[in-house]
HTML snippet that shows the backbone in 3Dmol.js (N, CA, C, O; Angstrom):
<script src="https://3Dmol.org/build/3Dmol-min.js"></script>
<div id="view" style="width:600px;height:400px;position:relative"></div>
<script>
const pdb = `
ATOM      1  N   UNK A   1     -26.277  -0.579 -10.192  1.00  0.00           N
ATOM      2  CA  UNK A   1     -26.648  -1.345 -11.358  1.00  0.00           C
ATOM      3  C   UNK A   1     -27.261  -0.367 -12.361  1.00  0.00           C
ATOM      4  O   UNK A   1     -28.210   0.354 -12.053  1.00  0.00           O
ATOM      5  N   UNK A   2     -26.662  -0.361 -13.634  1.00  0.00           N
ATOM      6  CA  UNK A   2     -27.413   0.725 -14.555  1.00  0.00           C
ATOM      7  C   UNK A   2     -28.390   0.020 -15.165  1.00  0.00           C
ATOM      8  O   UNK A   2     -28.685  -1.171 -15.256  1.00  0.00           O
ATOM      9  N   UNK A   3     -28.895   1.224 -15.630  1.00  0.00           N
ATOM     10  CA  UNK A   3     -30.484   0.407 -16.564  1.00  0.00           C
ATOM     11  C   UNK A   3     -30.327  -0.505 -17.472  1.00  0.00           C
ATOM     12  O   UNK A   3     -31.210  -1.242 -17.913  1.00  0.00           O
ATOM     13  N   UNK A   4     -29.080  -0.477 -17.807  1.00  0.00           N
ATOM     14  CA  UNK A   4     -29.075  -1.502 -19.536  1.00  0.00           C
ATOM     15  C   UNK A   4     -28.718  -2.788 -18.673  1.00  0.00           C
ATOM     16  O   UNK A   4     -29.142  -3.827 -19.179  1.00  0.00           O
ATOM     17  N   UNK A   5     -27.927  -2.959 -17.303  1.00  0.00           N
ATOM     18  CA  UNK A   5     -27.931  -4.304 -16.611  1.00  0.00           C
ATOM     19  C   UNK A   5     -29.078  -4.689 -16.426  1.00  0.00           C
ATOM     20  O   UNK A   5     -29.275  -5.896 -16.282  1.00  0.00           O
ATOM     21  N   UNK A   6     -30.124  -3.790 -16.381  1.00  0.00           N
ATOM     22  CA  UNK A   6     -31.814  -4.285 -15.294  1.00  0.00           C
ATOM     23  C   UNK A   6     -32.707  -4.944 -16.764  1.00  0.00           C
ATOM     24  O   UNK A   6     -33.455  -5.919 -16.819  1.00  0.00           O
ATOM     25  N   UNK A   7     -32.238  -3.885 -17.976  1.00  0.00           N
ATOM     26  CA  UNK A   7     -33.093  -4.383 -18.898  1.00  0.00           C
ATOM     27  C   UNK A   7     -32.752  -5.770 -19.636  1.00  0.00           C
ATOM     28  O   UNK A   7     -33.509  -6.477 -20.301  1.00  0.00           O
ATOM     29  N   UNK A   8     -31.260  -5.976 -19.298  1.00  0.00           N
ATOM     30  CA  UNK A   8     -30.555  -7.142 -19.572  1.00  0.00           C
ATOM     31  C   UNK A   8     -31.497  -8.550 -18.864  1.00  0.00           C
ATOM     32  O   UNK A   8     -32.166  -9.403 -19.448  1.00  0.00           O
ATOM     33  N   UNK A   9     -31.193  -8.344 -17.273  1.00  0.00           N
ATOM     34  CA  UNK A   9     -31.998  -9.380 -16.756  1.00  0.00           C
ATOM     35  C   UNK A   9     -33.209  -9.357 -16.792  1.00  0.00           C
ATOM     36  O   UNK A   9     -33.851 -10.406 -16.746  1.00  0.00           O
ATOM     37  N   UNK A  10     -33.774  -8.196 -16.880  1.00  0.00           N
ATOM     38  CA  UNK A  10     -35.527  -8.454 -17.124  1.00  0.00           C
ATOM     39  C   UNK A  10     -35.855  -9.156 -18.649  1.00  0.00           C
ATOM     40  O   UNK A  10     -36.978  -9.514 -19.002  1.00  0.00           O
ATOM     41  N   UNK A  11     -34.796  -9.250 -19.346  1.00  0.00           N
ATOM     42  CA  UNK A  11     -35.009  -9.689 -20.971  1.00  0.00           C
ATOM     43  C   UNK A  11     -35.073 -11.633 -20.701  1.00  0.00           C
ATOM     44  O   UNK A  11     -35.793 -12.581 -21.013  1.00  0.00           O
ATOM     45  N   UNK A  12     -33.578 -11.309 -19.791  1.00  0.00           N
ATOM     46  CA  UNK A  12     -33.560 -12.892 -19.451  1.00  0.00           C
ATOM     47  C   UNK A  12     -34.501 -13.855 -19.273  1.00  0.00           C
ATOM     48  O   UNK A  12     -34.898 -14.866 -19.852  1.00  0.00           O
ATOM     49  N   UNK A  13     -34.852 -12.915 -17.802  1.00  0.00           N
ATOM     50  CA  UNK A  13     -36.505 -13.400 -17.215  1.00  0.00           C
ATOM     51  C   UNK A  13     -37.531 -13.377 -17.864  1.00  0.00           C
ATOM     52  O   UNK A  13     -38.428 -14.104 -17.436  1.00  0.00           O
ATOM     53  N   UNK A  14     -37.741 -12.780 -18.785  1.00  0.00           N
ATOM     54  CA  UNK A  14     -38.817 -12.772 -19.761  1.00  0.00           C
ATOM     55  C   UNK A  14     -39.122 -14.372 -20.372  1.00  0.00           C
ATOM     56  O   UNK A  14     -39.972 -15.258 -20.272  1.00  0.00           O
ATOM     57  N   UNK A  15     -37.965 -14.126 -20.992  1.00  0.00           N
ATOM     58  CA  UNK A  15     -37.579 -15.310 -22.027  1.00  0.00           C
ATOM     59  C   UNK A  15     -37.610 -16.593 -20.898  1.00  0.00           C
ATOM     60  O   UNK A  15     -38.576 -17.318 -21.136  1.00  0.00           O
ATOM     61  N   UNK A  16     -37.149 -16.863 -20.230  1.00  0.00           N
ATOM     62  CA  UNK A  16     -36.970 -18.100 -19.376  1.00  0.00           C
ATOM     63  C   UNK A  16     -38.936 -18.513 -18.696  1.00  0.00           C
ATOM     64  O   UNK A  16     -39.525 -19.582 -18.533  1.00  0.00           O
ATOM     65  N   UNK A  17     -39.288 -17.298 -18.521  1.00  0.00           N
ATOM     66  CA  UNK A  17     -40.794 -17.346 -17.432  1.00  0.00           C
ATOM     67  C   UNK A  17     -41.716 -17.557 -18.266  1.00  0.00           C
ATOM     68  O   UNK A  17     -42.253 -18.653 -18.103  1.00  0.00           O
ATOM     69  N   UNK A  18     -42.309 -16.657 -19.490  1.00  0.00           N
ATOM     70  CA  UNK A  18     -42.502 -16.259 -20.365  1.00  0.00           C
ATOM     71  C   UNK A  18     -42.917 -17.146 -21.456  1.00  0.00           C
ATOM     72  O   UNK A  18     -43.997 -17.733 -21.398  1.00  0.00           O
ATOM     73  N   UNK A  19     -42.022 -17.288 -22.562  1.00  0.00           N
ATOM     74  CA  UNK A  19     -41.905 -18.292 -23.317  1.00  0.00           C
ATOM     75  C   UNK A  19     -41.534 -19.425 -23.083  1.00  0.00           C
ATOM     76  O   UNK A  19     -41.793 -20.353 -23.849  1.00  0.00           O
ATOM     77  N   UNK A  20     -41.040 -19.529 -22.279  1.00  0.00           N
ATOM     78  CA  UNK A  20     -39.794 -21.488 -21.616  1.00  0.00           C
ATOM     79  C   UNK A  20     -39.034 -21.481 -22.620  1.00  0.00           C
ATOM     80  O   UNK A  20     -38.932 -22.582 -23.162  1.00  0.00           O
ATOM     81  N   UNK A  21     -38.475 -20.675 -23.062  1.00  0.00           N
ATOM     82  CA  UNK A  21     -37.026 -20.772 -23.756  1.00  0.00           C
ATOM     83  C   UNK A  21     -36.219 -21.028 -23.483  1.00  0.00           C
ATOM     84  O   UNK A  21     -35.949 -20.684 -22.332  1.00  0.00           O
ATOM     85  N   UNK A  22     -35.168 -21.806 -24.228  1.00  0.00           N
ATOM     86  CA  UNK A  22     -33.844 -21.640 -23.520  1.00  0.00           C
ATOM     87  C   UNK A  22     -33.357 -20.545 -23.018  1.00  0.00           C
ATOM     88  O   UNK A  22     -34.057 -19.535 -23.088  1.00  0.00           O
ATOM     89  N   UNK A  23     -32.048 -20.473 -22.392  1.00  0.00           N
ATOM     90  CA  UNK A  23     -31.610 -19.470 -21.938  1.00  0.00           C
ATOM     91  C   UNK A  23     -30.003 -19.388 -22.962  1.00  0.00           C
ATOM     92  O   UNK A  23     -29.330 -20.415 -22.874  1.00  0.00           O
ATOM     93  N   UNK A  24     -29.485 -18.397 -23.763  1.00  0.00           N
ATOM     94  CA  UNK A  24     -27.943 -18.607 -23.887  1.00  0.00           C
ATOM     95  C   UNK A  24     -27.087 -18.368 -22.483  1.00  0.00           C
ATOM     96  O   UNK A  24     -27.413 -17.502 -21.671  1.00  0.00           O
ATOM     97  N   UNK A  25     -25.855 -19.323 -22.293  1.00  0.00           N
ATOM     98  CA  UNK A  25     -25.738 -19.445 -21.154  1.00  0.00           C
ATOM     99  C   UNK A  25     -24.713 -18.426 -20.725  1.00  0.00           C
ATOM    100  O   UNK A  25     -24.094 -18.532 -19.666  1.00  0.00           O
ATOM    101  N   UNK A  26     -24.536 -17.333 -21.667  1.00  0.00           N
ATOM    102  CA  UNK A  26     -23.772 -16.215 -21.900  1.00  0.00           C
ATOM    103  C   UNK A  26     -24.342 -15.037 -21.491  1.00  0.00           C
ATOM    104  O   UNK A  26     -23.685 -14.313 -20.742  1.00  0.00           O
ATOM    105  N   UNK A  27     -25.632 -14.650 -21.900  1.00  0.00           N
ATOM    106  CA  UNK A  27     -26.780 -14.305 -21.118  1.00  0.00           C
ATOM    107  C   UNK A  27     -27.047 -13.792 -19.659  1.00  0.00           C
ATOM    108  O   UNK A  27     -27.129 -12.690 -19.116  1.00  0.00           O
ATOM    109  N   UNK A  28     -27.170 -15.444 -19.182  1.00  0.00           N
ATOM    110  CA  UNK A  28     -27.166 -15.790 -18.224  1.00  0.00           C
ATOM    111  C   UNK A  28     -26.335 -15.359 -17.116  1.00  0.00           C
ATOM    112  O   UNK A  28     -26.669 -14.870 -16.037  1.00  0.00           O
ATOM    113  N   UNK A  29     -24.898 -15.703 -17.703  1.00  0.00           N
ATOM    114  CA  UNK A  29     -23.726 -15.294 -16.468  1.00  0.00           C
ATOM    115  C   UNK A  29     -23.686 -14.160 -16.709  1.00  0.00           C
ATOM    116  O   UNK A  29     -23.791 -13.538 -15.652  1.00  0.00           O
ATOM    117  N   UNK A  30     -23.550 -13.250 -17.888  1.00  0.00           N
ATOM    118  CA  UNK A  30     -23.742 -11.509 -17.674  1.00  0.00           C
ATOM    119  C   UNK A  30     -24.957 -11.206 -16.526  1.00  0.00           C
ATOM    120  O   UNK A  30     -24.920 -10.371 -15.623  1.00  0.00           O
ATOM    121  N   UNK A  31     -25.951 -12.074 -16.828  1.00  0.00           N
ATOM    122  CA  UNK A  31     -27.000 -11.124 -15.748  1.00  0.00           C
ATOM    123  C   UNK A  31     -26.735 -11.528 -14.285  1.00  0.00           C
ATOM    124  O   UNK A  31     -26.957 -10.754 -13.354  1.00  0.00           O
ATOM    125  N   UNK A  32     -26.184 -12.948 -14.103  1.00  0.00           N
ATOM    126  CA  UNK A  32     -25.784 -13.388 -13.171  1.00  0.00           C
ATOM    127  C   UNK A  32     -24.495 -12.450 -12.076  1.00  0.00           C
ATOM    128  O   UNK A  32     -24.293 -12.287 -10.873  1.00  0.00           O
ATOM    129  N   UNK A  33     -24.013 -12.121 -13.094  1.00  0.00           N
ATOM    130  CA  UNK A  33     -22.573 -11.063 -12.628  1.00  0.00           C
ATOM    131  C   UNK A  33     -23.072  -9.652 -12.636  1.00  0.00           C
ATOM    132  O   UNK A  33     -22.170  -8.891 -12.286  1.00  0.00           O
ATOM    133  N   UNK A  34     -24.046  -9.117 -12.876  1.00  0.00           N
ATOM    134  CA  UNK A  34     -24.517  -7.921 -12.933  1.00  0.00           C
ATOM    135  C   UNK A  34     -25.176  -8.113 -11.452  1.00  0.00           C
ATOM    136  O   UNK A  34     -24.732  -7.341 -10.602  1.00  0.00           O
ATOM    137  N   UNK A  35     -26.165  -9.030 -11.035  1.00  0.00           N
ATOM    138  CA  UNK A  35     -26.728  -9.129  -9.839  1.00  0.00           C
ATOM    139  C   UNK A  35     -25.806  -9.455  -8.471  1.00  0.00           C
ATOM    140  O   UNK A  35     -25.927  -8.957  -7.352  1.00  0.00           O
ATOM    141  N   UNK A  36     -24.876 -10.428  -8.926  1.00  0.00           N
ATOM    142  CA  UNK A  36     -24.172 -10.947  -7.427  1.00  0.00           C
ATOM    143  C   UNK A  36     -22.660  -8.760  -7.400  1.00  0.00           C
ATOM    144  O   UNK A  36     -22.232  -8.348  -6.322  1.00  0.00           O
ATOM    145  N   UNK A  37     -22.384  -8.141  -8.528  1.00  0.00           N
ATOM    146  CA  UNK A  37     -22.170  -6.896  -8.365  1.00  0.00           C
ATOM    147  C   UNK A  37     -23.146  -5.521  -7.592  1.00  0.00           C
ATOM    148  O   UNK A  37     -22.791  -4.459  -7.080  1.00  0.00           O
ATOM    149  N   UNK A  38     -24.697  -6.246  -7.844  1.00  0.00           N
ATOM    150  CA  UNK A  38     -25.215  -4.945  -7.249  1.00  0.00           C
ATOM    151  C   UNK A  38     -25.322  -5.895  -5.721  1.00  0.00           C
ATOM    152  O   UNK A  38     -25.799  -5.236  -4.797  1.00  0.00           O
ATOM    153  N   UNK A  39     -25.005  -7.087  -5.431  1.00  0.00           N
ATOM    154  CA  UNK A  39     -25.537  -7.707  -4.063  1.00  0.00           C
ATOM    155  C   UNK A  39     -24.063  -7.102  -3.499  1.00  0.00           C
ATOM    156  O   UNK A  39     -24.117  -6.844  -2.296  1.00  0.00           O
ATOM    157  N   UNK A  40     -22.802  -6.835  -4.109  1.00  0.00           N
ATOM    158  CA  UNK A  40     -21.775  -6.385  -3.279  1.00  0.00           C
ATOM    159  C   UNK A  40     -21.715  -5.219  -3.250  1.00  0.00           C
ATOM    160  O   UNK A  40     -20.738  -4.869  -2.588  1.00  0.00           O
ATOM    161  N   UNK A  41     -22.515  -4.058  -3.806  1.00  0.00           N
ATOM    162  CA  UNK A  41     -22.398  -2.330  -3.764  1.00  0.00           C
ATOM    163  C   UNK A  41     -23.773  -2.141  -2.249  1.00  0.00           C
ATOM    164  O   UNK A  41     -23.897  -1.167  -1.507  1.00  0.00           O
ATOM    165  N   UNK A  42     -24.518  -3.320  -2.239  1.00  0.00           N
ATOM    166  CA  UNK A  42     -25.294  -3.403  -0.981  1.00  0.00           C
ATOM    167  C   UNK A  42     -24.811  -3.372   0.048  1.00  0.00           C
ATOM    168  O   UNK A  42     -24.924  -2.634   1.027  1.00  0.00           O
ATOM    169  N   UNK A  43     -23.761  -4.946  -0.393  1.00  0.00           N
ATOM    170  CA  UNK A  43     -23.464  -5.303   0.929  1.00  0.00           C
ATOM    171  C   UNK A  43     -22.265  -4.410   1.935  1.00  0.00           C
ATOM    172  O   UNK A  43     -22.049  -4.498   3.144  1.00  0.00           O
ATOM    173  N   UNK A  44     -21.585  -3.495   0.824  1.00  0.00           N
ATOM    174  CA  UNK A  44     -20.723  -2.221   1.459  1.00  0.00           C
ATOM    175  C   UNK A  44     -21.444  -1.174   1.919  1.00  0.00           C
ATOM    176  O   UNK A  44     -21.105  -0.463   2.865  1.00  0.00           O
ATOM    177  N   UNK A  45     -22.213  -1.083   1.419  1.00  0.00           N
ATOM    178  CA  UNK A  45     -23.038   0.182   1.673  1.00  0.00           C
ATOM    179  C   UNK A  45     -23.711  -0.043   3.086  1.00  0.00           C
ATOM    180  O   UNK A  45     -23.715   0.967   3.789  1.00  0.00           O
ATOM    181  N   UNK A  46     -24.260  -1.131   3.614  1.00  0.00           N
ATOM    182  CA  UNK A  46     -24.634  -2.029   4.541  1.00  0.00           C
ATOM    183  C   UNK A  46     -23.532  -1.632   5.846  1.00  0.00           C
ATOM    184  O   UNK A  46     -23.531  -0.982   6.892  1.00  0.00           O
ATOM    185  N   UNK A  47     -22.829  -2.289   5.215  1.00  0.00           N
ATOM    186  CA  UNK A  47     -21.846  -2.746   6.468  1.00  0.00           C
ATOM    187  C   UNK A  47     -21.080  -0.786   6.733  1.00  0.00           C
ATOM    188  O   UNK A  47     -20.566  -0.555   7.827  1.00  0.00           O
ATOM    189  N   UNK A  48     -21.114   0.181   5.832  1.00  0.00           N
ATOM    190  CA  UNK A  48     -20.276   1.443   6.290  1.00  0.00           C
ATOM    191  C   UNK A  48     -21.985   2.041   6.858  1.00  0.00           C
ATOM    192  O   UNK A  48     -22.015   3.255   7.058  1.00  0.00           O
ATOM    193  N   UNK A  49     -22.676   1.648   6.989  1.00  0.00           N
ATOM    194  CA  UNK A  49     -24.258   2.107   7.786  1.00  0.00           C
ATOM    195  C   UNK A  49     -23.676   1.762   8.896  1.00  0.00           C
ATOM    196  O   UNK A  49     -22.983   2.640   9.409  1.00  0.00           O
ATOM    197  N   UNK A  50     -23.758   0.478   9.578  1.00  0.00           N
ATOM    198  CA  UNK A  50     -23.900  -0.284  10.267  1.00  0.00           C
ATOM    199  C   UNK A  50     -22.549   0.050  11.461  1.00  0.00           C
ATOM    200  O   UNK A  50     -22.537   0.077  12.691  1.00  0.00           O
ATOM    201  N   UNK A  51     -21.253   0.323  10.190  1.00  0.00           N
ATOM    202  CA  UNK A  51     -20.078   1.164  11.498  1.00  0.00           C
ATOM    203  C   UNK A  51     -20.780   2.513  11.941  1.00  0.00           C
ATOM    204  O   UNK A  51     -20.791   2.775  13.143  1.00  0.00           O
ATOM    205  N   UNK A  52     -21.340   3.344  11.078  1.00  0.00           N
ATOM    206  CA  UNK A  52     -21.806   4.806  11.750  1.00  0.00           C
ATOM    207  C   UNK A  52     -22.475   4.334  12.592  1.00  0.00           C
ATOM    208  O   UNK A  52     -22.233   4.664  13.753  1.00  0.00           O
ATOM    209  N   UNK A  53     -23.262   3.648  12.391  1.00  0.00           N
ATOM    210  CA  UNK A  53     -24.316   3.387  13.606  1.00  0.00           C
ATOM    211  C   UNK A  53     -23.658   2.734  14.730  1.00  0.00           C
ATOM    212  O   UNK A  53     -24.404   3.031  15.663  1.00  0.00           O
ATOM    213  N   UNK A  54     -22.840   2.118  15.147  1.00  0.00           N
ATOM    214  CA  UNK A  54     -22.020   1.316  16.011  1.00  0.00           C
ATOM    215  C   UNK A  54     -21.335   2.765  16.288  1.00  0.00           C
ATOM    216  O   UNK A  54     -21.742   3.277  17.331  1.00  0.00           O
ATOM    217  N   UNK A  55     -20.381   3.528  15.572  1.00  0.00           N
ATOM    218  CA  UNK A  55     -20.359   5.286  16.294  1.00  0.00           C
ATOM    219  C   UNK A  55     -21.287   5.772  17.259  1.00  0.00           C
ATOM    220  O   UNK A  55     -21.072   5.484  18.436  1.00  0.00           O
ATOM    221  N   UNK A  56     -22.255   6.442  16.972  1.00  0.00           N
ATOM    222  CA  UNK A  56     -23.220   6.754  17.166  1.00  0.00           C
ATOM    223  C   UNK A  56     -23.981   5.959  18.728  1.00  0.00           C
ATOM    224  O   UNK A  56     -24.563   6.608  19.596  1.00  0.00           O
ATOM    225  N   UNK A  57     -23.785   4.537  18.749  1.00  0.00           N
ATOM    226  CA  UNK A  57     -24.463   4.101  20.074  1.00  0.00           C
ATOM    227  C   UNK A  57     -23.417   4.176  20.800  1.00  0.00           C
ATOM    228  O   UNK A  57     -23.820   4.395  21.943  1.00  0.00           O
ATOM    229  N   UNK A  58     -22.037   4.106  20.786  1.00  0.00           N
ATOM    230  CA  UNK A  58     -20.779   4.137  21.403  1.00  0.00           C
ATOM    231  C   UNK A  58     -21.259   5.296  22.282  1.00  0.00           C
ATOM    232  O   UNK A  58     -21.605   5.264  23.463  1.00  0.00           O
ATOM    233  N   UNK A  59     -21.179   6.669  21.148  1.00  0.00           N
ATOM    234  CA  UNK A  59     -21.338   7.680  21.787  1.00  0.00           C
ATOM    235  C   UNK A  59     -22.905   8.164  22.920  1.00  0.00           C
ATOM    236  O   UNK A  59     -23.134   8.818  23.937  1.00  0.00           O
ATOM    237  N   UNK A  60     -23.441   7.558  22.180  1.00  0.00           N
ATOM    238  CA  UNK A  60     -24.912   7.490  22.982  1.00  0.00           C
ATOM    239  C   UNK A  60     -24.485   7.082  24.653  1.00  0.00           C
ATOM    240  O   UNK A  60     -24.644   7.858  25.595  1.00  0.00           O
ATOM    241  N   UNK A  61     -23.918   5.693  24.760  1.00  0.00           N
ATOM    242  CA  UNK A  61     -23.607   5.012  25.719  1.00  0.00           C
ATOM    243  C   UNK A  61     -22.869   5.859  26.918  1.00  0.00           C
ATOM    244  O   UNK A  61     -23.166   6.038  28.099  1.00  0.00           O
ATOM    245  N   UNK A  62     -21.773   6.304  26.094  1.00  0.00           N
ATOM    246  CA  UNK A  62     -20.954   7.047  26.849  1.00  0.00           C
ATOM    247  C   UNK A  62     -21.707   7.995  27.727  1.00  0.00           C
ATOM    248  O   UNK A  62     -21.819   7.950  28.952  1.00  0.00           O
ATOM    249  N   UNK A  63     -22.470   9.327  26.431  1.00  0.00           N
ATOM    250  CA  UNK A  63     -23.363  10.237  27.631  1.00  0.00           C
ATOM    251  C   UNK A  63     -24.369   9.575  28.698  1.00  0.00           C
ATOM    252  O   UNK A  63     -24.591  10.048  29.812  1.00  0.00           O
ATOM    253  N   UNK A  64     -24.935   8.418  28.181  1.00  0.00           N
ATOM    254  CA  UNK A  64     -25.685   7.643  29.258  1.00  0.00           C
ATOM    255  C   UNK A  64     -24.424   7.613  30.603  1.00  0.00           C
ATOM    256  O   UNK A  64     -24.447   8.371  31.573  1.00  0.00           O
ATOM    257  N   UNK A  65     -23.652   6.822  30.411  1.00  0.00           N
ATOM    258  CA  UNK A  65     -22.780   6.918  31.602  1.00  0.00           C
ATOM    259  C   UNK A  65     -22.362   7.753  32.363  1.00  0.00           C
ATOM    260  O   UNK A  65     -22.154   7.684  33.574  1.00  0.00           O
ATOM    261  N   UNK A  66     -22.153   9.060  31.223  1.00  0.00           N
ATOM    262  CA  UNK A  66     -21.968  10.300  32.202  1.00  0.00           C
ATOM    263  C   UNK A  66     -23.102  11.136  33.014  1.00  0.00           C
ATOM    264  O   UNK A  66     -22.898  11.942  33.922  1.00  0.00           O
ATOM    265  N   UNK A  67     -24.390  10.726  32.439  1.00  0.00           N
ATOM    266  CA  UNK A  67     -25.662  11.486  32.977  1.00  0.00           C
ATOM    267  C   UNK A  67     -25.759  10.366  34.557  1.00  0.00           C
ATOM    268  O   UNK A  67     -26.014  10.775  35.689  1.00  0.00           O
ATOM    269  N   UNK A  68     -25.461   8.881  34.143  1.00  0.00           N
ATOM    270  CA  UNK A  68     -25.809   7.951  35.485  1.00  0.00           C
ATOM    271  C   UNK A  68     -24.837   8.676  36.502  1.00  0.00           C
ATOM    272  O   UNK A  68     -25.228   9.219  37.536  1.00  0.00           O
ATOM    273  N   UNK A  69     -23.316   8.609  36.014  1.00  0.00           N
ATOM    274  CA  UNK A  69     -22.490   9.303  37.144  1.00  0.00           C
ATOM    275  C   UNK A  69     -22.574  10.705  37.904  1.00  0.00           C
ATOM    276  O   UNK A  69     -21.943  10.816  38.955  1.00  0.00           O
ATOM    277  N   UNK A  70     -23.332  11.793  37.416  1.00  0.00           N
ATOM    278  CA  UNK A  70     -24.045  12.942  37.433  1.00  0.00           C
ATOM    279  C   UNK A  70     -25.244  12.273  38.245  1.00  0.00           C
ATOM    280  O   UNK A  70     -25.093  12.400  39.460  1.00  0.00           O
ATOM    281  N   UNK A  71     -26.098  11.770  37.964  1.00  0.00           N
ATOM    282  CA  UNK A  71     -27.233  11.346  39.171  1.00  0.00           C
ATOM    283  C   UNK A  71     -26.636  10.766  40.410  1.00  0.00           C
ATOM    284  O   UNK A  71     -26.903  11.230  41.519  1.00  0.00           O
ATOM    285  N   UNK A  72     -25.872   9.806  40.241  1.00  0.00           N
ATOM    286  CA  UNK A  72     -25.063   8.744  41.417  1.00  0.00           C
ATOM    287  C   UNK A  72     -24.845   9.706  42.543  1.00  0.00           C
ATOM    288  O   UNK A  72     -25.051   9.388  43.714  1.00  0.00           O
ATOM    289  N   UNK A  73     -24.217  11.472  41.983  1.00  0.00           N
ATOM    290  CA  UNK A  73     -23.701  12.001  42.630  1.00  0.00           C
ATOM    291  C   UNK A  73     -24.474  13.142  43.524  1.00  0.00           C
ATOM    292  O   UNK A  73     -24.265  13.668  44.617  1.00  0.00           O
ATOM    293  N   UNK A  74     -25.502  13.260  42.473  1.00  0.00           N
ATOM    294  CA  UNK A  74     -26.817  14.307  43.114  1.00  0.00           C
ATOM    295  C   UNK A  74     -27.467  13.488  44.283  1.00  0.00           C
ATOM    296  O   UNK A  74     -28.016  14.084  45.210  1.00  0.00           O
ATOM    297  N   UNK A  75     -27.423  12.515  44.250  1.00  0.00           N
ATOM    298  CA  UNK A  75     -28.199  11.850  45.356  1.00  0.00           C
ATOM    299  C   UNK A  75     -27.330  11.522  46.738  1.00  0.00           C
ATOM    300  O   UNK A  75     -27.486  11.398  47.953  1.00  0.00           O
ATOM    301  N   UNK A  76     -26.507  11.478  45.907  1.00  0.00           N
ATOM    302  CA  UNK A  76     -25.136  11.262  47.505  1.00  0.00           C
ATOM    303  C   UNK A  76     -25.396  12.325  48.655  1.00  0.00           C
ATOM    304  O   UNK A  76     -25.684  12.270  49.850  1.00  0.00           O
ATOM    305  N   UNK A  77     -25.042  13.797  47.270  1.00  0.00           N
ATOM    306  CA  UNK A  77     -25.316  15.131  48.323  1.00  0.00           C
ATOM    307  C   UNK A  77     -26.680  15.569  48.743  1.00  0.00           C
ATOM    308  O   UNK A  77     -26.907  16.514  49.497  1.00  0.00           O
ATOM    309  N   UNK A  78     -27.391  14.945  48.293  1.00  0.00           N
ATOM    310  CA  UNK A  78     -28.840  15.021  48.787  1.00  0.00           C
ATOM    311  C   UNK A  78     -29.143  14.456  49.945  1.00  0.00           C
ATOM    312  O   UNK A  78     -29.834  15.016  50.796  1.00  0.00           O
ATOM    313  N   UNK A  79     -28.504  12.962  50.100  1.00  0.00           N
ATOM    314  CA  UNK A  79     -28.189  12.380  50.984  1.00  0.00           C
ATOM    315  C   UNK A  79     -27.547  13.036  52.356  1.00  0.00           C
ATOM    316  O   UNK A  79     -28.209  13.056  53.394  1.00  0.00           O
ATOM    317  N   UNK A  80     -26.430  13.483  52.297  1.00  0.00           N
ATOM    318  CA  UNK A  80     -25.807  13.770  52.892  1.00  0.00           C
ATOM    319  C   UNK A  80     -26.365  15.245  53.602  1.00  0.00           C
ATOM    320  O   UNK A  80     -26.353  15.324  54.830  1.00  0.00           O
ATOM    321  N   UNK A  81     -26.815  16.317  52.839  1.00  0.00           N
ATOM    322  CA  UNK A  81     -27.700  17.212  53.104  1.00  0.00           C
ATOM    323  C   UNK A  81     -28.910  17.243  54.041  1.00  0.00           C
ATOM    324  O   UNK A  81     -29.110  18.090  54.912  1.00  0.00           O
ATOM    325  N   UNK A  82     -29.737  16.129  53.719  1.00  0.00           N
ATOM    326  CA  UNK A  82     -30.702  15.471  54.293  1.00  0.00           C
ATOM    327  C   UNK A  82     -30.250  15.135  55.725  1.00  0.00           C
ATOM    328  O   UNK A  82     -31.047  15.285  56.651  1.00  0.00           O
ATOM    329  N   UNK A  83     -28.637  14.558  56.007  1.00  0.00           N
ATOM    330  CA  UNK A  83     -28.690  14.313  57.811  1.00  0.00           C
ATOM    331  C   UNK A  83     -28.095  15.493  58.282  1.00  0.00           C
ATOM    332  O   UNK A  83     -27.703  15.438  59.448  1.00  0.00           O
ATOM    333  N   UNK A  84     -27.907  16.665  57.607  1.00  0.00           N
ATOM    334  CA  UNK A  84     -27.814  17.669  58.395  1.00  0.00           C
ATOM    335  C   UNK A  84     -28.881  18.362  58.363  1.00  0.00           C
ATOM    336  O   UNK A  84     -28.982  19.372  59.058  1.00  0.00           O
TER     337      UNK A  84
END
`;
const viewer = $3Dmol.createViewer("view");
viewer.addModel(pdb, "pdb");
viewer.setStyle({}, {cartoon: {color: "spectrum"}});
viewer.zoomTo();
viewer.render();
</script>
């Protein structure tokens, strides 16, 4: 959202909170469409976080599994060591 959108709706809000003015309803849907645009540069930005991070525990998971299968196995031969 650039500054002249922010100063747009902060003008809006002014006027509406402010004075109790009307609002032009032209105004309105510009600032309206400026906000539900920065709620969708969020909501992408969001959701390509949210796949890295879903990467990231995948891979986490995996070495967990390989460190459990690596212990499973130290203890076998420990085991086994132990009755001789």
């Amino acid at each position: 959202m650039t500054p002249e959108d922010l100063d747009q709706i902060r003008g809006v809000v002014e006027r509406v909170v402010e004075e109790k003015q009307t609002v032009n309803r032209g105004d309105l849907g510009r600032a309206m469409e400026a906000v539900a645009d920065e709620f969708s540069e969020v909501r992408k930005e969001m959701n390509t976080r949210f796949e890295g991070l879903d990467r990231r525990t995948e891979r986490i998971e995996i070495n967990v599994n390989s460190i459990l299968m690596q212990t499973a196995g130290m203890s076998k031969s420990l085991t086994d060591a132990e009755r001789l």
